[in-house]
N, CA and C atoms as an extended XYZ file, in Angstrom:
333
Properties=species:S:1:pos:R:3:atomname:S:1:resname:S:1:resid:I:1 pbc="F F F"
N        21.028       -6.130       -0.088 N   UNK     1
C        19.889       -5.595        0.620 CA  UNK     1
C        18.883       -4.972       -0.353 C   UNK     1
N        19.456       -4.498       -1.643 N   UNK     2
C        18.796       -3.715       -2.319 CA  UNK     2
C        17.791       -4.808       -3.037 C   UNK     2
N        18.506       -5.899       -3.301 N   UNK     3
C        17.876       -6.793       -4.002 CA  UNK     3
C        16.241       -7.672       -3.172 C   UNK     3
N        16.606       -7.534       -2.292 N   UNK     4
C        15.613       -8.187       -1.215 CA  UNK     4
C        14.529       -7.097       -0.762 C   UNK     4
N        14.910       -5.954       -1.030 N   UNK     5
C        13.795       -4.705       -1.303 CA  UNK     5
C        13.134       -5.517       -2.328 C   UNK     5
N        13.328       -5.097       -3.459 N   UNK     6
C        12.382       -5.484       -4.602 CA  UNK     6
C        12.260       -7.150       -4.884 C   UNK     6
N        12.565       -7.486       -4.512 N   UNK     7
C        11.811       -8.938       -4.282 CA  UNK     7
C        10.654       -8.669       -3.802 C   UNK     7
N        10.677       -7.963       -2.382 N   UNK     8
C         9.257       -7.717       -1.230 CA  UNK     8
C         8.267       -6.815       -1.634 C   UNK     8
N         8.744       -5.656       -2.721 N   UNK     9
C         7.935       -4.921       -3.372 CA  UNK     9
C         7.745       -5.453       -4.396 C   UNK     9
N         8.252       -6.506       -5.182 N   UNK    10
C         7.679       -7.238       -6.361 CA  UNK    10
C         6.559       -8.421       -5.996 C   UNK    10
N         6.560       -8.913       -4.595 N   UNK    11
C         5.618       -9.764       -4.342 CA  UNK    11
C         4.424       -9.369       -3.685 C   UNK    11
N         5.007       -7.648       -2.955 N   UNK    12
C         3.273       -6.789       -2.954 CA  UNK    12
C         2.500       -6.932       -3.967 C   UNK    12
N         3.446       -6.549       -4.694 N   UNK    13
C         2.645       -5.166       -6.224 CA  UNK    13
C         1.942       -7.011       -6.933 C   UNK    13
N         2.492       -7.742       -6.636 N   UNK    14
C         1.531       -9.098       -7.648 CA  UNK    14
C         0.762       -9.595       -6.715 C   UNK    14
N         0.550       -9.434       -5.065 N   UNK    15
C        -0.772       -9.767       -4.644 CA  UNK    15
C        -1.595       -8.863       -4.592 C   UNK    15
N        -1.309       -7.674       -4.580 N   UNK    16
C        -2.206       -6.573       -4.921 CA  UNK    16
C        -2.985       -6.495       -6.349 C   UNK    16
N        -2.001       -6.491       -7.145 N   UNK    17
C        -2.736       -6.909       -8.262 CA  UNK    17
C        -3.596       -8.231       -8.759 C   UNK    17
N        -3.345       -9.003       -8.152 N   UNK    18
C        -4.016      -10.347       -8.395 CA  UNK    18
C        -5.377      -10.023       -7.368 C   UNK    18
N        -5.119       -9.583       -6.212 N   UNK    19
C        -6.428       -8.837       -5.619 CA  UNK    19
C        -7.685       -7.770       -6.380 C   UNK    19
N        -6.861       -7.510       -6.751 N   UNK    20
C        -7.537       -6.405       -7.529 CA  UNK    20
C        -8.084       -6.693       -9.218 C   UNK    20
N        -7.838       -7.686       -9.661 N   UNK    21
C        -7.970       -8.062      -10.601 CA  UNK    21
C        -8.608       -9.383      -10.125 C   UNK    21
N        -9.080      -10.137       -9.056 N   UNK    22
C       -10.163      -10.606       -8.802 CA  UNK    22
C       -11.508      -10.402       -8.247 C   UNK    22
N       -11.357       -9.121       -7.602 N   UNK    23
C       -12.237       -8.253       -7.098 CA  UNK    23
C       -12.429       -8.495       -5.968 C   UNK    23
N       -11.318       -8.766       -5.202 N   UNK    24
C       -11.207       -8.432       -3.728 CA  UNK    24
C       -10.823       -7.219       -3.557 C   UNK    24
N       -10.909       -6.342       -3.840 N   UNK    25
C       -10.675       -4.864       -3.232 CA  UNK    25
C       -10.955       -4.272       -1.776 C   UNK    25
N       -11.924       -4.939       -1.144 N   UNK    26
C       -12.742       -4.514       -0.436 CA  UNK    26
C       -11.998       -5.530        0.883 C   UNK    26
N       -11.372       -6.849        0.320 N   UNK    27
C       -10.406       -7.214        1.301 CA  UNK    27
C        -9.440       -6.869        1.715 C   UNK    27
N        -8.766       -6.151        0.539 N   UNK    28
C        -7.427       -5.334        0.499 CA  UNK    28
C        -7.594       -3.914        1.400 C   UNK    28
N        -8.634       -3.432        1.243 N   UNK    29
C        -8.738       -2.189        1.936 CA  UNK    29
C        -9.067       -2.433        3.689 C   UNK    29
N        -9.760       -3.715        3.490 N   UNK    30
C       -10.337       -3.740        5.627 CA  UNK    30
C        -8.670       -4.167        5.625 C   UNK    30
N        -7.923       -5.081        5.216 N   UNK    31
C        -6.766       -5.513        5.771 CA  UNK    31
C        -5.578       -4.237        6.374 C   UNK    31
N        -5.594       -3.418        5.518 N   UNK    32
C        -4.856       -1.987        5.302 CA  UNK    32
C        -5.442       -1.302        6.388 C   UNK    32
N        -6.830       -1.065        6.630 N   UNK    33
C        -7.417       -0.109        7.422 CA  UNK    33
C        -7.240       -0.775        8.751 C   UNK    33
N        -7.142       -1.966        8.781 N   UNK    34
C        -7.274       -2.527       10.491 CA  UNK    34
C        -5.689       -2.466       10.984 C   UNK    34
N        -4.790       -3.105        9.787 N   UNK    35
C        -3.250       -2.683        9.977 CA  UNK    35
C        -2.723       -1.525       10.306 C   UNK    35
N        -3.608       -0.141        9.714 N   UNK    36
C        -3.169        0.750       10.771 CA  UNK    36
C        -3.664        1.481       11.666 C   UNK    36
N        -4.929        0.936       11.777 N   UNK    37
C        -5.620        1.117       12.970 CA  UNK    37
C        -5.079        0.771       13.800 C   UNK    37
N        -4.571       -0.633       14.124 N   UNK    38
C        -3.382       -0.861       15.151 CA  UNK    38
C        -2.519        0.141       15.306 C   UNK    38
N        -1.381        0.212       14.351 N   UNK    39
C        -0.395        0.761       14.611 CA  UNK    39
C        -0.921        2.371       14.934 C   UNK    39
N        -1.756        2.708       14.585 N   UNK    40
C        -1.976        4.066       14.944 CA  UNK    40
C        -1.963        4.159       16.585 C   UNK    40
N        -3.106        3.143       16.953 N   UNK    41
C        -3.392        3.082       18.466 CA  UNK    41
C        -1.830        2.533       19.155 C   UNK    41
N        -1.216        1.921       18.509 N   UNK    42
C         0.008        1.357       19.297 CA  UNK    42
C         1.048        2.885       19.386 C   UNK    42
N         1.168        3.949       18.358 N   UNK    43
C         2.160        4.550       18.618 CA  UNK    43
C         1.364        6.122       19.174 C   UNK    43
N        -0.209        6.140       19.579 N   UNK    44
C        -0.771        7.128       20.108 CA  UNK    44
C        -0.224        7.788       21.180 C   UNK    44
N         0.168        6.699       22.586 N   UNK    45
C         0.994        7.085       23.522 CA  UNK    45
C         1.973        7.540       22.944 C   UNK    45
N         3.041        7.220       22.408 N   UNK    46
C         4.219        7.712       22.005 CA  UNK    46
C         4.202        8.759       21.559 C   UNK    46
N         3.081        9.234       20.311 N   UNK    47
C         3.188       10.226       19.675 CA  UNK    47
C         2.321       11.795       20.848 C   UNK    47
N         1.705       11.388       21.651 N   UNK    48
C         1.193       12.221       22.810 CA  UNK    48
C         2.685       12.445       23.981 C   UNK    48
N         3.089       11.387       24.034 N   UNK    49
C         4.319       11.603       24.793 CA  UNK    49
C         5.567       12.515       24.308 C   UNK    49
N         5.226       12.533       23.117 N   UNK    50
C         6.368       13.188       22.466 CA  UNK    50
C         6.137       15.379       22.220 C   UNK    50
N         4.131       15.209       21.772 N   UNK    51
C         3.802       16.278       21.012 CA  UNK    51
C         3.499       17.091       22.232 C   UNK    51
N         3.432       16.809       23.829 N   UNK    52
C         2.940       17.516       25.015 CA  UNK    52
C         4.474       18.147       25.443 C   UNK    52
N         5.248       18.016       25.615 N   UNK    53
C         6.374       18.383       26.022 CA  UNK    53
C         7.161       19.377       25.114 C   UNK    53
N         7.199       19.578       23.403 N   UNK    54
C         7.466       20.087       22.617 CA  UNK    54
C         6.490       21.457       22.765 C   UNK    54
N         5.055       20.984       23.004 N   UNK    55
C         4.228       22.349       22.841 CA  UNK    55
C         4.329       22.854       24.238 C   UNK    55
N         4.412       22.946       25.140 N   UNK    56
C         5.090       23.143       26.046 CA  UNK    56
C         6.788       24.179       26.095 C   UNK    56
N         7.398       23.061       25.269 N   UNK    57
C         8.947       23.971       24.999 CA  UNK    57
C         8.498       25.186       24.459 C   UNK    57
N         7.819       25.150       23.853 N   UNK    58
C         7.368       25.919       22.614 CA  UNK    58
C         6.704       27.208       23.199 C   UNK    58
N         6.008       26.828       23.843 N   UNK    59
C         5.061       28.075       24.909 CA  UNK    59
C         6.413       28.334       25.870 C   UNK    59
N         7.557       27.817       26.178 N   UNK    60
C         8.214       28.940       26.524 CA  UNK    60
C         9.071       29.603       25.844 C   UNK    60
N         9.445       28.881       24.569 N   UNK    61
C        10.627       29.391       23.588 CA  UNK    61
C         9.573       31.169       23.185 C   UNK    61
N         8.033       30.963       23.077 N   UNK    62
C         7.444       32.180       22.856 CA  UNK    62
C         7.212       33.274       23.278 C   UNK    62
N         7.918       33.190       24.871 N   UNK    63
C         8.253       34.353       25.673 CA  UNK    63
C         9.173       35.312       25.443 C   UNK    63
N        10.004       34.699       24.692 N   UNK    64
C        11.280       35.721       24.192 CA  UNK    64
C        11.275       35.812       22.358 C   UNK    64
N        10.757       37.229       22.844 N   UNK    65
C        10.652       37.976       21.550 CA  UNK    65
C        11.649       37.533       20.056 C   UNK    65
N        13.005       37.196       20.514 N   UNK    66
C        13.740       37.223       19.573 CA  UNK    66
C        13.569       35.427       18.403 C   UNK    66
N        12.349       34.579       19.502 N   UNK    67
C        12.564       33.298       18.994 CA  UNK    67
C        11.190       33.010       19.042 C   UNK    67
N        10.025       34.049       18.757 N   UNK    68
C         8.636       33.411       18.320 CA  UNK    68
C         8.446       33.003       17.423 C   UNK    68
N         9.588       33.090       16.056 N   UNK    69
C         8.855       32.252       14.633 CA  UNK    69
C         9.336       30.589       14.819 C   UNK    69
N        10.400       30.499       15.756 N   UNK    70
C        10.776       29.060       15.760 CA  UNK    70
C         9.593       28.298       17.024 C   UNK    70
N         9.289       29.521       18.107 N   UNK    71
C         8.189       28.538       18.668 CA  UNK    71
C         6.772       28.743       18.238 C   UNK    71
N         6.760       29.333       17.543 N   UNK    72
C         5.283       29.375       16.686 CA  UNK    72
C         5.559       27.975       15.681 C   UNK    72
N         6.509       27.589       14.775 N   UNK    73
C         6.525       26.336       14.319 CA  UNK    73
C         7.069       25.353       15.350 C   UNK    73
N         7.258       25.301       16.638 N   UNK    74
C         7.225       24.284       17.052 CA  UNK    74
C         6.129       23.526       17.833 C   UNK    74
N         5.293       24.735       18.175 N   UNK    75
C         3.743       24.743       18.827 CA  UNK    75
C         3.102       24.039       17.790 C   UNK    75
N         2.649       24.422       16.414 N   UNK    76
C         2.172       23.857       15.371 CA  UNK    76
C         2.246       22.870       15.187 C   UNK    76
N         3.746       22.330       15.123 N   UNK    77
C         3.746       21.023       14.750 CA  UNK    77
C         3.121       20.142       15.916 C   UNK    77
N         3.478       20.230       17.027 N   UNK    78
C         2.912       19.973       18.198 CA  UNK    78
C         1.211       19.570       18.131 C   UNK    78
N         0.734       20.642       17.644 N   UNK    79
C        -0.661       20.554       17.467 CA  UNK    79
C        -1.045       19.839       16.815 C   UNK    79
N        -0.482       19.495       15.544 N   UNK    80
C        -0.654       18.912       14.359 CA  UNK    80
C        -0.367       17.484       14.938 C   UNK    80
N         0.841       16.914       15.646 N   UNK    81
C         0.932       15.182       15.732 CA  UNK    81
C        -0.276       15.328       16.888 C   UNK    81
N        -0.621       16.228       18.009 N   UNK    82
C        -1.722       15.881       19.020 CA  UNK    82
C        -3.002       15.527       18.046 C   UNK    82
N        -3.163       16.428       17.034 N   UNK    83
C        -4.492       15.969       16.257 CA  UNK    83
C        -4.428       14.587       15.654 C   UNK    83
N        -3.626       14.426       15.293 N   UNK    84
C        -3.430       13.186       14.441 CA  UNK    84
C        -3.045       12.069       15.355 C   UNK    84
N        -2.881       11.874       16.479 N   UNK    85
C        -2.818       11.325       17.481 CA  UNK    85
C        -3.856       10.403       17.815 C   UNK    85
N        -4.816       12.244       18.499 N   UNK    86
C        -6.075       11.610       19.022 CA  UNK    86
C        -7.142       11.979       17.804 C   UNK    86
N        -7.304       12.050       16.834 N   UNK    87
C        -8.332       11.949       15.803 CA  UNK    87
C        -8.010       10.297       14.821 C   UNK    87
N        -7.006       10.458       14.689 N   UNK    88
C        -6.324        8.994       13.532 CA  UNK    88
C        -7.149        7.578       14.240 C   UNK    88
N        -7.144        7.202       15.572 N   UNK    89
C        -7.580        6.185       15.638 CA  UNK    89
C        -8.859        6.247       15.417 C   UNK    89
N        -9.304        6.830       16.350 N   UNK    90
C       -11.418        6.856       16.098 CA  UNK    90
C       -11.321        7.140       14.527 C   UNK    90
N       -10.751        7.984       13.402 N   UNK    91
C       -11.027        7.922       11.954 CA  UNK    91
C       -10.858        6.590       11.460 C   UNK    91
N        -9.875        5.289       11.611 N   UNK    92
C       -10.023        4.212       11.023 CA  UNK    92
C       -11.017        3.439       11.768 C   UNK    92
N       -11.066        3.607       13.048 N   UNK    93
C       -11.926        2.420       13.725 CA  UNK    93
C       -13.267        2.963       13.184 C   UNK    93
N       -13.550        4.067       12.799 N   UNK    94
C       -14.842        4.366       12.320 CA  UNK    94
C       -14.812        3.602       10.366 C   UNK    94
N       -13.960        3.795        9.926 N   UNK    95
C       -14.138        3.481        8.281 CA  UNK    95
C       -13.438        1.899        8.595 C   UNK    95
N       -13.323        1.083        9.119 N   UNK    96
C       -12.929        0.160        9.342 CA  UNK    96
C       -14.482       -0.947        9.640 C   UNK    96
N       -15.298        0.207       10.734 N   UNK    97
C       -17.087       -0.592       10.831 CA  UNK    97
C       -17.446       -0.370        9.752 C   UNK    97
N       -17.361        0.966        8.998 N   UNK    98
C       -17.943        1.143        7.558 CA  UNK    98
C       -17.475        0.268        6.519 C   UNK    98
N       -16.714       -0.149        6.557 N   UNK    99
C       -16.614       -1.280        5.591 CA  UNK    99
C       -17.007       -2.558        5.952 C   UNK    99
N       -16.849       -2.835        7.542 N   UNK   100
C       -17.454       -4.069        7.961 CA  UNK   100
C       -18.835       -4.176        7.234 C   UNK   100
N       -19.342       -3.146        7.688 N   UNK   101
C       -21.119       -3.033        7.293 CA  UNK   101
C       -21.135       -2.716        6.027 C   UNK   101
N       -21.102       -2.535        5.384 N   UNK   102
C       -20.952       -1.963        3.809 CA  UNK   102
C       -20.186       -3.473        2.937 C   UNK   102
N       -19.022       -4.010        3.192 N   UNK   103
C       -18.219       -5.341        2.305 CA  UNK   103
C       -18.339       -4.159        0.768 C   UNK   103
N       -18.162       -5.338        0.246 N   UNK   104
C       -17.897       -4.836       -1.078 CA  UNK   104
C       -18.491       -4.017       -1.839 C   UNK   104
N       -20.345       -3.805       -1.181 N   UNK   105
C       -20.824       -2.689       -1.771 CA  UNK   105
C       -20.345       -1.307       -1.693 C   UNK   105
N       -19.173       -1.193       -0.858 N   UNK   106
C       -18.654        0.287       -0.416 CA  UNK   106
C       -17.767        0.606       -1.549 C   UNK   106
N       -16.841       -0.775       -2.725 N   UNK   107
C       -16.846        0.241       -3.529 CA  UNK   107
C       -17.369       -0.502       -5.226 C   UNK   107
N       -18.935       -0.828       -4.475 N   UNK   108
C       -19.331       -0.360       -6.321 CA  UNK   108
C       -19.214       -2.000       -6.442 C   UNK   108
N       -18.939       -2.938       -5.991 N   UNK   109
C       -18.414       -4.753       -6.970 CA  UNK   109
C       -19.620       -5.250       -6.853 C   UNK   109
N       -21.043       -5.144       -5.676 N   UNK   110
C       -22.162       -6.207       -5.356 CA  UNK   110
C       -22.881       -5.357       -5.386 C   UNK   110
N       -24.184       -5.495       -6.135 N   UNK   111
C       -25.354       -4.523       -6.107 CA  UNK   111
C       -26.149       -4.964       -4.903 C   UNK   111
């Protein structure tokens, strides 16, 4: 198994580099940005399904005095996957048009 790891990371790291050393960069990056633009939007529900119920636990674990530092970090984290939730998709689908509109001048290859 170990071996079939680095096979798959040895045949990244040489289309990446062969990308990058032809000056597709700018392909490499929309491909990356739209790949997890998907997956962002695919695991949004999930990750809202998961971070509403925790902050929740959390707002009641904070009623009792003896357990506010564990629901003060469990509220947080809570907050933290809701942001990244609902901010992560609109952030790639936005730098995802910016590169549409931009191509390769976004970094520096076509004057």
């Amino acid at each position: 198994m170990k071996e079939l790891r680095n096979v798959v990371v040895g045949v990244v790291v040489i289309v990446i580099a062969v990308n990058v050393l032809t000056g597709n960069t700018a392909g490499i990056a929309s491909f990356v940005i739209g790949l997890l633009a998907d997956v962002t939007k695919s695991l949004q529900t999930v990750l809202i399904a998961v971070a509403l119920p925790a902050l929740l636990l959390g707002g009641l674990i904070y009623l009792s005095p003896w357990h506010r530092d564990l629901a003060i970090r469990l509220m947080s984290g809570a907050v933290v996957v809701l942001a990244a939730a609902v901010v992560g998709p609109l952030l790639l689908h936005w730098l995802q048009a910016q590169l549409t509109a931009y191509g390769t001048r976004f970094f520096g290859a076509a004057k």
